[in-house]
NUBA-626831 format. One record per residue (C-alpha): residue number from 0; chain; x, y, z. Coordinates in steps of 0.02 Angstrom, whole numbers. Each point is the difference from the previous one (the first is absolute). Layout:
BEGIN
 pos unit      u      v      w
 NUM    A      X      Y      Z
...
END
This chain:
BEGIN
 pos unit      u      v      w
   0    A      0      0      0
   1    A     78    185    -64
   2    A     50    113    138
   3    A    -80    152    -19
   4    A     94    186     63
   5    A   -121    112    123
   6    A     63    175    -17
   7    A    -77    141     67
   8    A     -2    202    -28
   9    A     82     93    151
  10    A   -116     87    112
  11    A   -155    -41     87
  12    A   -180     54   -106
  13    A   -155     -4    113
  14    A    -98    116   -106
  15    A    -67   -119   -115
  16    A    -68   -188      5
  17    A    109   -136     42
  18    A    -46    -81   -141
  19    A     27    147   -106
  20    A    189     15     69
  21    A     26   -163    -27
  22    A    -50     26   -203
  23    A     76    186    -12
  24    A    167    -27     93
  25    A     25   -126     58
  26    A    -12     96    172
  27    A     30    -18    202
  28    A   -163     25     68
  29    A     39     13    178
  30    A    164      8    134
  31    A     78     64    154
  32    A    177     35     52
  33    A     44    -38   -190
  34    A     96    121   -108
  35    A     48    -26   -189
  36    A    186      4    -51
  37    A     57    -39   -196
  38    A   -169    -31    -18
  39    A     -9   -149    126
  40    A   -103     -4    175
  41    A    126      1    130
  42    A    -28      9    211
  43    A     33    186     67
  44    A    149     25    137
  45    A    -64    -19    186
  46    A     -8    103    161
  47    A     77     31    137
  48    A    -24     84    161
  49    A    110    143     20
  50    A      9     32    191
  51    A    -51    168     73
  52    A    102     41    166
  53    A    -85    122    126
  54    A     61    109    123
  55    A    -14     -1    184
  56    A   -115    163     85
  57    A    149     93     29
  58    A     38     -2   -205
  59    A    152   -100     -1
  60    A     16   -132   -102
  61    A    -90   -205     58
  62    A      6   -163    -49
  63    A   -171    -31    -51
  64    A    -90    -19   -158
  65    A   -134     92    -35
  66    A   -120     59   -141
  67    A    -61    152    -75
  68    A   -136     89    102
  69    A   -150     23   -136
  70    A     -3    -47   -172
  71    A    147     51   -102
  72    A    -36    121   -144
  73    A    135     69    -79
  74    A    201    -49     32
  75    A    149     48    -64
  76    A    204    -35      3
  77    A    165     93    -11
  78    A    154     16     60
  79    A     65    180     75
  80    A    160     78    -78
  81    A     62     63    174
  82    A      2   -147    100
  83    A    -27   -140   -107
  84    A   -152    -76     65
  85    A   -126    -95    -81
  86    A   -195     69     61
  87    A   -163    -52    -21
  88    A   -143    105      5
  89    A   -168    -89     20
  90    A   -173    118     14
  91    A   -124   -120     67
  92    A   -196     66     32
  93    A     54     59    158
  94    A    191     37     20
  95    A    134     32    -80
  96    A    171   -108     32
  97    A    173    -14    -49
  98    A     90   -172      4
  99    A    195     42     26
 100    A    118   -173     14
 101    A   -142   -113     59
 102    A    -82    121    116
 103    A   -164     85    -21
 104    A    -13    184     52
 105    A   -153     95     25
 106    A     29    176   -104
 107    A   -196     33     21
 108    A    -40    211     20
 109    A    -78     53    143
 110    A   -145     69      8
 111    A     28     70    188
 112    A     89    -42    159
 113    A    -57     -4    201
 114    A    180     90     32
 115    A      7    158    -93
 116    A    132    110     56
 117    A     34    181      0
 118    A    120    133    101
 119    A    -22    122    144
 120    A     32    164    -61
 121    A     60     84    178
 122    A     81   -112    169
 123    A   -112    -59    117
 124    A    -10     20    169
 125    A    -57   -158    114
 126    A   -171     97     54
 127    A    -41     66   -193
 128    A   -196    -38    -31
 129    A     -2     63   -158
 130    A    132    -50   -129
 131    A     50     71   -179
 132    A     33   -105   -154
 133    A     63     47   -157
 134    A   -136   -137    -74
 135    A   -148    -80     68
 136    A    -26   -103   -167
 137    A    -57   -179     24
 138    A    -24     18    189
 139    A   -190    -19    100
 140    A    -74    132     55
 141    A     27    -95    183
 142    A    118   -126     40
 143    A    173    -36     53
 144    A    172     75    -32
 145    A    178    -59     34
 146    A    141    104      5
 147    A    151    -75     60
 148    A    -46   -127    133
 149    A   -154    111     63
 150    A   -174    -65    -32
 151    A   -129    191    -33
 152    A   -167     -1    -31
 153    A    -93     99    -79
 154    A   -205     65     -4
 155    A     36    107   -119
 156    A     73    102   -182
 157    A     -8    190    -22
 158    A     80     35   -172
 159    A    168    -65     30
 160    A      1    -30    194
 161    A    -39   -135     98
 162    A   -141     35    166
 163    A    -47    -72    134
 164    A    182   -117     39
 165    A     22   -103    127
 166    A    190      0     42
 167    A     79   -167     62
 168    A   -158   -111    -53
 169    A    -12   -189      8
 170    A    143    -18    119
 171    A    122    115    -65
 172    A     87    147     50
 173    A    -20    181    -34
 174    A    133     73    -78
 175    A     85    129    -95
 176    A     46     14   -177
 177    A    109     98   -121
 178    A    -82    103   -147
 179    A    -30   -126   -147
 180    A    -10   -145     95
 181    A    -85   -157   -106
 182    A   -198      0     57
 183    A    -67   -197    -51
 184    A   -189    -47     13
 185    A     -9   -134    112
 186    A   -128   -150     42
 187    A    -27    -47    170
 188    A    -73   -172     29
 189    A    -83      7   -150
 190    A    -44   -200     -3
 191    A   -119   -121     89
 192    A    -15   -184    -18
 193    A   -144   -141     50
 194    A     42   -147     89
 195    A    -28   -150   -142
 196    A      0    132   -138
 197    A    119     27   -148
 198    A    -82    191    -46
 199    A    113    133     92
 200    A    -91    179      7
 201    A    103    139    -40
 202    A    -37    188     56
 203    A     49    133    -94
 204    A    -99    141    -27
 205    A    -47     80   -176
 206    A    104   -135    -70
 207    A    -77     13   -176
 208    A    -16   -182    -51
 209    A    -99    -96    -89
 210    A    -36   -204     41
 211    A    125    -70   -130
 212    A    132    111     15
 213    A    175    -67     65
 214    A    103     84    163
 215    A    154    -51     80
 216    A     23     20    194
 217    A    181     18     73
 218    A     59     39    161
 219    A   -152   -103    102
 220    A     28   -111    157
 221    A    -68   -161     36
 222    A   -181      9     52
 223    A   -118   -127     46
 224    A    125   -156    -33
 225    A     38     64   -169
 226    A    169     18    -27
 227    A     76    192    -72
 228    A     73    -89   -170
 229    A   -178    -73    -44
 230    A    -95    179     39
 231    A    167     76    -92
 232    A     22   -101   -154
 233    A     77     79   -150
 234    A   -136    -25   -129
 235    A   -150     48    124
 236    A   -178    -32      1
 237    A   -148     51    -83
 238    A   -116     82     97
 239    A   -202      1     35
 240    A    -71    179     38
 241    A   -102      1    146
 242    A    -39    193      9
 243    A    132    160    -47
 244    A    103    -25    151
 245    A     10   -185     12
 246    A     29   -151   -112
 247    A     56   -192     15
 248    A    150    -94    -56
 249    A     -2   -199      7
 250    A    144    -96     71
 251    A     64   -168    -38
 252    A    -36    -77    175
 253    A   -105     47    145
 254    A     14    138    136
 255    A     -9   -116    184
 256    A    -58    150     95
 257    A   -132    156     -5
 258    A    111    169     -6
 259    A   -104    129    -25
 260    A    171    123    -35
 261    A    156    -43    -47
 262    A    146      7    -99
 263    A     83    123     65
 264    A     63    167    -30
 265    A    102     -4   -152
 266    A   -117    -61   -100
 267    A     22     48   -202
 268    A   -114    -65   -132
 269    A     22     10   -189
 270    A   -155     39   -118
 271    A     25    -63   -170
 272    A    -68     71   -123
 273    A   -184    -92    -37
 274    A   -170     10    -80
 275    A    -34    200     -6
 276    A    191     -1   -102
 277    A    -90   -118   -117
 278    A    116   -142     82
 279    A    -82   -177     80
 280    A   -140    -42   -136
 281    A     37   -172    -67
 282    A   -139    -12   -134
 283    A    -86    119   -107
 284    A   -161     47    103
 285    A   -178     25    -98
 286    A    -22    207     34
 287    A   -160     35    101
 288    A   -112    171     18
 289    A    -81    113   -127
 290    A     25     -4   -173
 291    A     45   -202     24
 292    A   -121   -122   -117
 293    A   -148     10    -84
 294    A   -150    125     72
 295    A   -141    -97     93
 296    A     97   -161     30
 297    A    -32    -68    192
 298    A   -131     51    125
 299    A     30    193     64
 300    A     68      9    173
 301    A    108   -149     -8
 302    A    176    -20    -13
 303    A     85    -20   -145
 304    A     42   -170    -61
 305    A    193      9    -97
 306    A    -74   -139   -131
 307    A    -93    151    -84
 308    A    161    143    -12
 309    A     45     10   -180
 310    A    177     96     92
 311    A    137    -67     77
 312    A    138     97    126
 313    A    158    -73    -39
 314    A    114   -122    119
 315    A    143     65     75
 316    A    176    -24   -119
 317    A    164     96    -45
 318    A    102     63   -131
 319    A    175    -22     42
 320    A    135     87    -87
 321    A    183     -9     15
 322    A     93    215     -4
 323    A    183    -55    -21
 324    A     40   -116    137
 325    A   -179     75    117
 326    A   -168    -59      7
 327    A   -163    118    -66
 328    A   -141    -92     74
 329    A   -196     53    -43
 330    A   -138    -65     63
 331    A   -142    -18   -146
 332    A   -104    157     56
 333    A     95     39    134
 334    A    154     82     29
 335    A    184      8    -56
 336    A    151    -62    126
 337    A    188     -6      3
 338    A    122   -129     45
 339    A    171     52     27
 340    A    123   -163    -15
 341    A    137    110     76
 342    A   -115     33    143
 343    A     25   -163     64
 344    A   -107   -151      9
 345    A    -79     33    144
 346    A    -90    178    -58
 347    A   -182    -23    -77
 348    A    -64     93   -180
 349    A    -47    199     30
 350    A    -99     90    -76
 351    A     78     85   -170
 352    A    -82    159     27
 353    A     80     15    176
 354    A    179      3    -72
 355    A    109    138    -12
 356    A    -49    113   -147
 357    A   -133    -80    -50
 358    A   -131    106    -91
 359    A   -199    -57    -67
 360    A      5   -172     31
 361    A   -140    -96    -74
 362    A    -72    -65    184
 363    A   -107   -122    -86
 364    A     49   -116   -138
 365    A    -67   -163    -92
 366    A    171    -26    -99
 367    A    192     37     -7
 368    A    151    -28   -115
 369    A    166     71    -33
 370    A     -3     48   -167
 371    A    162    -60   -105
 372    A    138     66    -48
 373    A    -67    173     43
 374    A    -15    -38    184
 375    A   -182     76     49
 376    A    -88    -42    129
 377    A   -181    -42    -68
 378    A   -175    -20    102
 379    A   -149    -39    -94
 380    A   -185     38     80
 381    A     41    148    130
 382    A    -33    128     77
 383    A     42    155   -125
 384    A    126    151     32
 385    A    -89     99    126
 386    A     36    151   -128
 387    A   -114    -50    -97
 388    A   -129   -122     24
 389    A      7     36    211
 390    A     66   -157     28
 391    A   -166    -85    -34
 392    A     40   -214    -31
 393    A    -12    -41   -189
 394    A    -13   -205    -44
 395    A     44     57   -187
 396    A    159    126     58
 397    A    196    -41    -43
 398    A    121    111     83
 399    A    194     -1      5
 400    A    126     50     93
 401    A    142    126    -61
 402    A    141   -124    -86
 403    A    107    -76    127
 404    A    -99     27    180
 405    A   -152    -79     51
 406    A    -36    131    124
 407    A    -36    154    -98
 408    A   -148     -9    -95
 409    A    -57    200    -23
 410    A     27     53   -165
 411    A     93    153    -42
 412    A    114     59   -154
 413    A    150    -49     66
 414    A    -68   -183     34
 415    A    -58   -135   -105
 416    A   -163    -65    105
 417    A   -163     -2    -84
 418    A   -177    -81      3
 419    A   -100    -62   -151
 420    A   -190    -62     19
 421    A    -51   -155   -112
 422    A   -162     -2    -56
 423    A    -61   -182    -55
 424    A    -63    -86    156
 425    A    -29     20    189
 426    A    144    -28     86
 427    A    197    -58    -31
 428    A     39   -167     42
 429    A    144    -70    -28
 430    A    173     56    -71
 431    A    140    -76    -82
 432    A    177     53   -105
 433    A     26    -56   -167
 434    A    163     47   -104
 435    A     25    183     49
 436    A   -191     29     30
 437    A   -118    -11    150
 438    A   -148    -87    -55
 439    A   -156     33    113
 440    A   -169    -89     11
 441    A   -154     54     37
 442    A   -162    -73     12
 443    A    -49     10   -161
 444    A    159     60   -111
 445    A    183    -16    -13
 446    A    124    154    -24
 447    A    181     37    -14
 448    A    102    112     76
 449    A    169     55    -76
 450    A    123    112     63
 451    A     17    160   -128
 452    A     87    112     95
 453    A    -32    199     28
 454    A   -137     89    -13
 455    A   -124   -162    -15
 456    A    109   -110     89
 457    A   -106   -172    -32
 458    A   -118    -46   -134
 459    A   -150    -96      2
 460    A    -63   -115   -116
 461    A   -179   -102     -2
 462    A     69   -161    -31
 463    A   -167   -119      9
 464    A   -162     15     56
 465    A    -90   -155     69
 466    A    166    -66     61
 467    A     20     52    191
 468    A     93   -108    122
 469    A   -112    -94    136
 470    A     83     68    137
 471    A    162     73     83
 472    A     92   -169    -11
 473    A    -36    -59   -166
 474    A    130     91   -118
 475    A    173    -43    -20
 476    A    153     48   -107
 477    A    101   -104    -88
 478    A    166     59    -95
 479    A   -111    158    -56
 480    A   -140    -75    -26
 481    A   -170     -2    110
 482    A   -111   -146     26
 483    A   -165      0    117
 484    A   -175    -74     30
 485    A   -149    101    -35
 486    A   -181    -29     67
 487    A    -37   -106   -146
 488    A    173    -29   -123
 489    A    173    -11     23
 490    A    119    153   -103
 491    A    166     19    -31
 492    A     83    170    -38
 493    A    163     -3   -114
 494    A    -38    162    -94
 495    A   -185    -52    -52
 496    A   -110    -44    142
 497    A    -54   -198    -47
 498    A   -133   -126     41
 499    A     83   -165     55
 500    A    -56   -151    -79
 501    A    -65   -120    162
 502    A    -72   -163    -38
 503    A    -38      7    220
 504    A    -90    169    -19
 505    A   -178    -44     20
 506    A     63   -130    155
 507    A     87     99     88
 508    A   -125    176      0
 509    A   -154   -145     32
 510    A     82    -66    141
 511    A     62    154     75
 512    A    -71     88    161
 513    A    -21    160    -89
 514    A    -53    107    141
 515    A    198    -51     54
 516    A     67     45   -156
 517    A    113    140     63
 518    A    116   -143     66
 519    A     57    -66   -129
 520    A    190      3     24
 521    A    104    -31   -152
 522    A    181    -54     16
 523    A    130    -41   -133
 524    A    138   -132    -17
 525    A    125     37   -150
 526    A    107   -167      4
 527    A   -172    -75    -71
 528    A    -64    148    -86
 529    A   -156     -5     94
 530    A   -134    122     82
 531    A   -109    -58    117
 532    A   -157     88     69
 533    A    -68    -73    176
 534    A   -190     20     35
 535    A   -135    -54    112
 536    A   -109   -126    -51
 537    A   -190    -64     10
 538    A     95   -172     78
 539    A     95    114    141
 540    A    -68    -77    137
 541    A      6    166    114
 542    A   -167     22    -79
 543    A    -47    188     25
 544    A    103     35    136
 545    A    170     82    -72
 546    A     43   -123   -107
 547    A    180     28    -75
 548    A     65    -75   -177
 549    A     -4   -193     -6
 550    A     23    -27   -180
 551    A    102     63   -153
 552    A     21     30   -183
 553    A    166    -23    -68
 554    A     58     89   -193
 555    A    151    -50    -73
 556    A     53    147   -117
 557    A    116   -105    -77
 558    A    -90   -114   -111
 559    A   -189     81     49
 560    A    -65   -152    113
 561    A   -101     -6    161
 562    A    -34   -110    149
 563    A    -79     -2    163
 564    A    -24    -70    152
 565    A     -6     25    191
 566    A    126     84    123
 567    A    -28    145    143
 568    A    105    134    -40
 569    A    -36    188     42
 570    A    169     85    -49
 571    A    131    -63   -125
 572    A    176     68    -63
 573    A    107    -57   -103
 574    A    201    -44     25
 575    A     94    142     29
 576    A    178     11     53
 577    A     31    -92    163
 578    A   -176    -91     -8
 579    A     46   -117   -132
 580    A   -198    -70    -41
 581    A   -137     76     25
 582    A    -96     12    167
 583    A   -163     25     49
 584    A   -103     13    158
 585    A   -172    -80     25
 586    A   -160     32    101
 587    A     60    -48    164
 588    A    169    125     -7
 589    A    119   -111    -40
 590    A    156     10   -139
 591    A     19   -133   -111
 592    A    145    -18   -126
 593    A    -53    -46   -182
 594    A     72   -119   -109
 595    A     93   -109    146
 596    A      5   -187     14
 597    A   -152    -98    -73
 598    A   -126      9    171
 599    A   -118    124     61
 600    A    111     43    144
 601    A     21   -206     27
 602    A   -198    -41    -47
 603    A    -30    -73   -171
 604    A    -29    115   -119
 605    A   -190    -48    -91
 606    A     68     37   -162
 607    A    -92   -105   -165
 608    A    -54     43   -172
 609    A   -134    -59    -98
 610    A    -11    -38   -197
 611    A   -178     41   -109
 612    A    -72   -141    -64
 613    A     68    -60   -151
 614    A    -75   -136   -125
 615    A    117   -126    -95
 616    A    -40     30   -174
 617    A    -49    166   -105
 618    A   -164    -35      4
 619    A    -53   -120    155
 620    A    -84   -130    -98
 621    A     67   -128    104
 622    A     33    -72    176
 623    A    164    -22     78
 624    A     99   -101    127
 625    A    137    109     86
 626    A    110   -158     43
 627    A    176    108     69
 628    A     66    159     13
 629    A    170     25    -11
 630    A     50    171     84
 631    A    124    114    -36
 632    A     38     67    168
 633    A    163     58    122
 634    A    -10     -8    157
 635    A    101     16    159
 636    A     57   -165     75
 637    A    -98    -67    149
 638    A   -166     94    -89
 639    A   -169    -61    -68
 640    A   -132     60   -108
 641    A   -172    -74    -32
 642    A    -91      2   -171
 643    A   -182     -9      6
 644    A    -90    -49   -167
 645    A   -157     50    -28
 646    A   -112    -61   -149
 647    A   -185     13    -86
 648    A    -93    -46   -133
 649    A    -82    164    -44
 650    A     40    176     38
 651    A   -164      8    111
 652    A     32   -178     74
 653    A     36    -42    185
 654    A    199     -4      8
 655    A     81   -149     68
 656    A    180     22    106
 657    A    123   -129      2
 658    A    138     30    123
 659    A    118     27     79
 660    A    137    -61    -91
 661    A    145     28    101
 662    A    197     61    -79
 663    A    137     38     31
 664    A    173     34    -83
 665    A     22   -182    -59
 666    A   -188    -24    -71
 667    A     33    -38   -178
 668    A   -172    -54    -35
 669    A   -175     14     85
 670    A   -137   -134    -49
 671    A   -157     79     10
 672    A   -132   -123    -89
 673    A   -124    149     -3
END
């Protein structure tokens, strides 16, 4: 009996029949883990856990592994000039961290602190009631004061004067102090525990939170039988709001006693920055109040129900970009921070506009890049110069900074910053560079800007319309040209914005959680000329509570082919200098390197790929007996693969499978008898 040769197209094709890829192609019809390489289905690389090491609550450096805290974002690597070191920066829903030779540092901007500080501006006798500040910013209008090693409170602020001071309070002693002595808000006792309870009450009045935001407390004693490194760990807690002067943290293990005050007197705490800086939201929320779905829909008087919002707020992400050796860091709709890498490692982000010399700002942005070579400084849906447009937040607004400093964004005649309003769509979305061009997405439309120099200094061209990237995540660059996902197509930009031929389209938007379309991640891996875009889909079994990307779509823009399959990934890079393969982090926080071994981090990796059906002869006029198979496979020693065959009579017809057939790299034949 004649052998006969089963050769199959490269790439998967969902988007028709089975049948009908088995007569057009032949095609693969289904896979996972698979990729295609000289045309041939081949297993992708593995994973492996790349260990996180925390810190202890003092900030120096532990021997524990930890993960991220919320769901990473946005991440990216480089190596500083001045030192030599290789960082990490990884913007997760809720913090922002760098990871700096194996341990992970919490750069996070504050939003406020307990301990605000300020100077007298005379000396101070012991028996002074009344004392002069040269700032009373960030402290309560009552509370407690420490200068020195006295303890002062305080009823009271008259301009820039404290009123009403106790000297010598909470077992101190009155004393006196030199003009410009340091004046630090201070907590008493601000905690209480429950005997059998985990929940520790914190008191700190007008402390401006928000249930979901994130502080840090330092400087607490033990209280209650929990120890002062649990109350004081690095990374903090998140906190439940219980009214404007009091909230609760939950510990790891449970207070033994009632204490109804404690801590002590050197209490600090830390307020990141949270919801209100458009920081903490992990999935896109339906929008509620007027103006929000169709008029008449539910009884009147009743609250909303977020099934009928036809608006979504966004969740919580970053733009990261890299000024030299530095770190820009914007939230999407929030605002834009600093990271100095010659500030040392233990310093968090600032804001930009709080810099030396820095002038108009955007305060609010959706998107950032460095434009290249000309070195601007670029923020896309902002606030406009105050000058002239009063500062009033524009989705459809691109402003840059003057050429070479991402502080100064006022523009004059001797400067080069500028704003330009596009006009096709609602808001900007996403942006990307391409060879010497800045290519920026809106909803609806694609333009490009190019550097022109004096008096225009960038151009802007409609590229597309229809063609706007899903979300922030979805576009990336590769050697000057621009690839993303839109809400319905894929596009590639390489001078002429293109539609992508994808034989997985219809799958992969049909099976999609739409309403979580914004996070869609997309990563790239040039050793396999490969882009894959991560999304969450109707088989996530998170259901409708934050579910995060559990499947993928993989194009190979080397010979045009796709595949699929299954894998939770929220944040890819590529290689890049030290980091040899790419790495990625998943849903739970933790870093995985690409492309290592042949396990998923030592579990089996579910990886299979499936044929169309394909009939004997040209026409299928007859029956036949599939007596062997003879594969054509290699294979690592001490591995096996199974072959499952799977047969019909008709195209319509119940399909019988016959399998497994087990082999491995000495199977030189597999009898089948199907």
């Amino acid at each position: 009996m004649p052998l006969q040769l089963l050769k199959y197209d490269p790439g998967i094709v969902k988007d028709i029949t089975e049948y009908a890829a088995g007569k057009n192609g032949p095609y693969w019809v289904d896979g996972n883990l698979v990729r295609f390489r000289n045309g041939y289905p081949t297993k992708i690389g593995g994973w492996q856990n790349d260990e996180m090491l925390g810190l202890n609550p003092d900030g120096s450096v532990g021997s524990t592994a930890v993960p991220l805290i919320g769901i990473a974002r946005k991440s990216v690597f480089w190596r500083a000039n001045t030192n030599g070191e290789d960082y990490m920066a990884i913007g997760t829903h809720n913090h922002l961290f760098i990871l700096e030779n194996g341990y992970l540092y919490d750069i996070t901007p504050l939003r406020d602190v307990s301990n605000n500080a300020t100077t007298t501006t005379e000396a101070l006798d012991a028996s002074e009631t009344e004392i002069d500040l040269a700032s009373v910013a960030g402290l309560t209008t009552t509370g407690n004061v420490l200068i020195d090693s006295e303890i002062i409170t305080y009823t009271g602020i008259s301009t820039l004067t404290l009123t009403g001071c106790t000297r010598g309070a909470h077992s101190t002693s009155a004393a006196t102090h030199v003009d410009g002595s340091t004046v630090t808000q201070t907590l008493i006792n601000p905690l209480a525990t429950t005997d059998g309870s985990a929940v520790v009450t914190i008191t700190d009045a007008v402390h401006g939170g928000e249930t979901g935001d994130w502080v840090a407390v330092s400087g607490a004693t033990a209280i209650g039988g929990i120890t002062a490194d649990e109350i004081n760990a690095y990374y903090g807690y998140q906190i439940t709001v219980l009214d404007a002067n009091r909230y609760t943290i939950t510990l790891p293990t449970n207070a033994t006693s009632t204490v109804a005050a404690g801590g002590g007197n050197a209490v600090a705490i830390k307020y990141l920055i949270g919801l209100q800086d458009k920081l903490g939201a992990q999935s896109s929320d339906p929008a509620l109040g007027w103006g929000v779905g169709a008029w008449g829909t539910e009884a009147w008087g009743t609250a909303r129900s977020t099934s009928n919002s036809d608006i979504s707020l966004d969740n919580s992400s970053w733009n990261l970009d890299l000024w030299g050796e530095d770190l820009i860091a914007t939230v999407r709709n929030g605002a834009i921070y600093y990271w100095d890498t010659s500030s040392g490692i233990g310093n968090r982000a600032v804001l930009v506009s709080s810099l030396a010399g820095a002038e108009s700002v955007p305060t609010m942005a959706r998107v950032t890049t460095v434009s290249f070579p000309d070195r601007h400084f670029i923020a896309g849906g902002c606030q406009a110069y105050a000058a002239d447009g009063n500062g009033i937040f524009d989705n459809m607004l691109v402003r840059w900074s003057t050429q070479e400093d991402f502080t100064k964004f006022g523009p004059t005649a001797l400067n080069t910053a500028g704003d330009q309003r596009l006009q096709i769509g609602t808001e900007i979305v996403a942006i990307a560079s391409a060879r010497e061009e800045t290519i920026i997405s809106t909803d609806e439309a694609i333009y490009g800007m190019t550097f022109v120099g004096a008096p225009f200094i960038f151009s802007f061209r409609l590229l597309a319309t229809d063609a706007g990237a899903a979300g922030l995540n979805t576009m990336v660059s590769v050697d000057g040209n621009v690839f993303w996902m839109g809400k319905r197509n894929f596009f590639s930009y390489d001078g002429i914005v293109k539609e992508l031929p994808c034989p997985v389209k219809y799958f992969i938007y049909d099976r999609m959680q739409e309403r979580y379309i914004d996070k869609v991640v997309v990563g790239h891996n040039k050793k396999f000329k490969e882009i894959t875009w991560f999304y969450v889909s109707n088989d996530n079994t998170a259901g409708t509570v934050n579910p995060e990307p559990d499947s993928y779509a993989t194009y190979n823009y080397q010979d045009g082919s796709w595949s699929i399959g299954s894998m939770d990934r929220t944040c890819w890079n590529d290689s890049f200098g030290a980091r040899e393969v790419p790495f990625a982090f998943d849903h739970n926080g933790y870093l995985y390197n690409q492309e290592t071994g042949t396990s998923a981090n030592g579990a089996a990796m579910n990886a299979y790929i499936e044929t169309s059906p394909r009939e004997i002869t040209a026409e299928g006029e007859n029956l036949y007996m599939v007596d062997k198979i003879v594969p054509n496979v290699d294979m690592s020693a001490n591995t096996s693969m199974d072959l499952y065959l799977n047969t019909r009579k008709y195209p319509s017809a119940p399909e019988t499978t016959k399998g497994p057939f087990a082999m491995t790299q000495a199977t030189e034949k597999v009898s089948v008898r199907a």
